[in-house]
Each structure stands twice: as C-alpha cells, then as structure tokens.
BAMI-248112 format. One record per atom (N, C-alpha, C): x negated, y negated, z negated; residue in one letter. Coordinates in steps of 0.1 Angstrom, whole numbers, padded with zeros to 4 digits, always signed. Atoms other than C-alpha are relative to their C-alpha. Example, Ala and Ser with C-alpha at 12.3 -4.5 7.8 and 13.67 -1.06 7.14 Angstrom:
BEGIN
-0009+0012+0000a
-0123+0045-0078a
-0009-0012+0000a
+0009+0011+0000s
-0137+0011-0071s
+0008-0011-0008s
***
This chain:
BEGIN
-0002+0000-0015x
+0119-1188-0900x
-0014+0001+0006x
+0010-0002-0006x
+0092-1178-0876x
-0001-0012+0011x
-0005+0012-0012x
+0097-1207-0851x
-0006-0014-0008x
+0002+0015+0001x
+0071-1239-0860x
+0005-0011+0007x
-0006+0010-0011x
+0092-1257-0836x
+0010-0011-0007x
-0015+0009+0007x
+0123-1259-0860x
-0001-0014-0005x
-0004+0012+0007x
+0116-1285-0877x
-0004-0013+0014x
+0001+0012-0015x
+0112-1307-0839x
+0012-0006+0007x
-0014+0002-0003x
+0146-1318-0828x
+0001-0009+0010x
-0007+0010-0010x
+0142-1344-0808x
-0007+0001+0015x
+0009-0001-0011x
+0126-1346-0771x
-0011-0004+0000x
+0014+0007-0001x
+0098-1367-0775x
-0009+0008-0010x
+0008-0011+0011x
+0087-1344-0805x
-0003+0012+0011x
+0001-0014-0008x
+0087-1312-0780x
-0001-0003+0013x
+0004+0002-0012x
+0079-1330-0747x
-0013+0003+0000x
+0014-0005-0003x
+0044-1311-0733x
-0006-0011+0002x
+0011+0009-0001x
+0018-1339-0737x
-0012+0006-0004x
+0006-0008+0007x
-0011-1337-0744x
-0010-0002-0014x
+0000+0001+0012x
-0013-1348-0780x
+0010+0009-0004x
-0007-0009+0011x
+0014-1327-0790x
-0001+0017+0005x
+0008-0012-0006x
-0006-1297-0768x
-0010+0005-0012x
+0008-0002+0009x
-0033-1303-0792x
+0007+0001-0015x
-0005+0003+0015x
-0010-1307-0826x
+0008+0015-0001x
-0005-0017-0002x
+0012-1276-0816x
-0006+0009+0004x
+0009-0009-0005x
-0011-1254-0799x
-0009+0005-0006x
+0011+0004+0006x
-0041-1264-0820x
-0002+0008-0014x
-0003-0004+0018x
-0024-1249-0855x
+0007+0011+0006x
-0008-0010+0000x
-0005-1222-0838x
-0014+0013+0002x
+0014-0007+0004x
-0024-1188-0846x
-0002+0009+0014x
+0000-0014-0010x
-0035-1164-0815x
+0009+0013-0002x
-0008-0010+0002x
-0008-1142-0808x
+0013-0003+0001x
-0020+0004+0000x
+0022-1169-0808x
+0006+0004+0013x
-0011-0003-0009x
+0050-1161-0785x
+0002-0020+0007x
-0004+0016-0005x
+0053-1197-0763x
+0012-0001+0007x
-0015+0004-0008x
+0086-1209-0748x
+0001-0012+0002x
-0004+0017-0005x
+0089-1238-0725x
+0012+0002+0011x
-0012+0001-0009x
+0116-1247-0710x
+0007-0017+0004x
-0003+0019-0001x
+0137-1282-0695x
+0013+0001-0010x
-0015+0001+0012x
+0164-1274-0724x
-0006+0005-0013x
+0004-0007+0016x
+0156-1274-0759x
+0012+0007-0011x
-0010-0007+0009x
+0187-1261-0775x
+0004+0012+0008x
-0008-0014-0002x
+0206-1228-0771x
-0006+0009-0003x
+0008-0016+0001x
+0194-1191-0767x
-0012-0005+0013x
+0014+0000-0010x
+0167-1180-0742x
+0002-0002+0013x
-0004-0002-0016x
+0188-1181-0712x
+0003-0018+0003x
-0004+0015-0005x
+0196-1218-0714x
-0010-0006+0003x
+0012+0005-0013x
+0180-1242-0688x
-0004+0008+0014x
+0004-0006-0019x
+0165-1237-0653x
-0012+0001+0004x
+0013-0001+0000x
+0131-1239-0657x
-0008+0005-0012x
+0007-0005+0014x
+0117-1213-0685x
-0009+0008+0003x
+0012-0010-0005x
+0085-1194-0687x
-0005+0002-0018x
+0010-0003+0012x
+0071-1176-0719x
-0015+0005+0001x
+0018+0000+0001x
+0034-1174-0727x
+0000+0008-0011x
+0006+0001+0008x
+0011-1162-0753x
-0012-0001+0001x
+0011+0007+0002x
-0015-1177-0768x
-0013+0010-0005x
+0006-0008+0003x
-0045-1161-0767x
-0015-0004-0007x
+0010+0007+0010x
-0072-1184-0782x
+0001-0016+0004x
+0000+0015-0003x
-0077-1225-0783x
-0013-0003-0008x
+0011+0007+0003x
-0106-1244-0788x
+0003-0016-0002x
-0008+0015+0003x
-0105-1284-0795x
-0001-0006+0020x
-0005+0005-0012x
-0104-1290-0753x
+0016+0005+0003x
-0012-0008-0003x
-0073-1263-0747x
+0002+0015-0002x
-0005-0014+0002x
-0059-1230-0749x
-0001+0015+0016x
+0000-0008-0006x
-0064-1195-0733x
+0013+0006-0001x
-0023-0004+0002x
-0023-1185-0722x
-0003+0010+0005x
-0003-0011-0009x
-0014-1150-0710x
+0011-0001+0005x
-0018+0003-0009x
+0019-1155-0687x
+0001+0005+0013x
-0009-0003-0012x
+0038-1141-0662x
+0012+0000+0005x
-0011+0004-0004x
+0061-1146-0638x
+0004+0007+0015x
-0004-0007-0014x
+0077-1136-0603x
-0011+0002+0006x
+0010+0005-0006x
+0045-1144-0589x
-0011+0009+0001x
+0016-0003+0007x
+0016-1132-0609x
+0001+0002-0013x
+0005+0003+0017x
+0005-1123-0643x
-0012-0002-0003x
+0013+0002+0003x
-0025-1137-0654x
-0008-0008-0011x
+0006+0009+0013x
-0049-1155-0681x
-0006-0011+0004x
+0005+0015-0007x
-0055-1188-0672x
-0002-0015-0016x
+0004+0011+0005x
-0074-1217-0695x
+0004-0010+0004x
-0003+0012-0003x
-0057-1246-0698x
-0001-0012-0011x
+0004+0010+0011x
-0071-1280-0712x
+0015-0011-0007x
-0013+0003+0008x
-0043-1301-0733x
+0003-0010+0011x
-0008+0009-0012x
-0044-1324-0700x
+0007+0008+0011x
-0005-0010-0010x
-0038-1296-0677x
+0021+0008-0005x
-0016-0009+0002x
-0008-1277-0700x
+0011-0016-0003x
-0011+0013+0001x
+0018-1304-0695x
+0015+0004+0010x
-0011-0005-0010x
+0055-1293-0679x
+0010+0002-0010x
-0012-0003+0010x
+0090-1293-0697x
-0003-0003-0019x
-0003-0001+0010x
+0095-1287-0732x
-0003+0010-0008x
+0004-0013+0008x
+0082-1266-0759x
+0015+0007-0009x
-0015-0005+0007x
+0113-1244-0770x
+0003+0004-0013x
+0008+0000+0009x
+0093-1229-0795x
-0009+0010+0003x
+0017-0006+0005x
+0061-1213-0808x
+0006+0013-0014x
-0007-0010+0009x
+0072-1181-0829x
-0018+0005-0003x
+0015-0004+0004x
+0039-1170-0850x
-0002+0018+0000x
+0004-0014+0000x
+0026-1132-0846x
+0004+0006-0014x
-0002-0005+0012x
+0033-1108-0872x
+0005-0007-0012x
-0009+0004+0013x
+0058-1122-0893x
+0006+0011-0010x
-0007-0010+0012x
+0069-1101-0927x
+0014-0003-0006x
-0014+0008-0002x
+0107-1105-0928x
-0001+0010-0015x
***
C-alpha cells in the first residue's frame, strides 16, 4: 500500500499538530500526494473540509506545499507550527511500483 497513513487509525494519531507535522511530513519523500481533511475514513469525497497538497521539500522547521484551491494555487512554506488544520487523510508516496 502506498498510503503511510494506514497504519494511523485513530484521531489523535492523524490530528495536524505539530509533532506529528514533523514525524509525518519529516519521513514523507518530496513528491507525496497530501490529503487533509475533518473525516478520516471513507473515499475522497467524504467530509466538508478537504484540500490536497504536495510536498515539495521539508527541512527540520517545515515543509514547502504546492496546493490549490477555489481561490489560488500557490507554494507556500509552512513551519510544523504554522501547518495545523483537520486531519491528515493520508500521505501517498511518489512513484510507487505496483
């Protein structure tokens, strides 16, 4: 499975802090696919608040994200205190060989 998430199941494991910004983020490689949302089970459509990212590099302060939305697309640096909102849905790693 491509998804470092699976093995997280509960909320407090996949609530955006920012220890588990640096533990998840920190190990995931440039290139992951990010999914947050306020619902951690189902498909992609479930929840009311979802936004996908990717990660485009991290350092030990935070991560450079590329994301867009109704709004805007843009690349915006965010330190592990800054990226905090919902739930990580998951983290799918780049180039997986199925």
């Amino acid at each position: 499975d491509d998804d470092m998430m699976r093995i997280y199941h509960s909320l407090e494991e996949r609530t955006i802090t920012p220890e588990n910004c640096r533990k998840y983020l920190g190990s995931a490689e440039p290139g992951a696919v990010i999914r947050i949302c306020d619902e951690i089970k189902g498909n992609d459509r479930m929840g009311k608040n979802k936004h996908s990212q990717i990660l485009l590099s991290r350092d030990e302060n935070g991560a450079a994200i590329y994301e867009s939305n109704d709004y805007k697309t843009s690349i915006q640096y965010y330190t592990w205190n800054e990226y905090a909102e919902h739930y990580f849905k998951y983290i799918k790693w780049p180039n997986l060989q199925k």
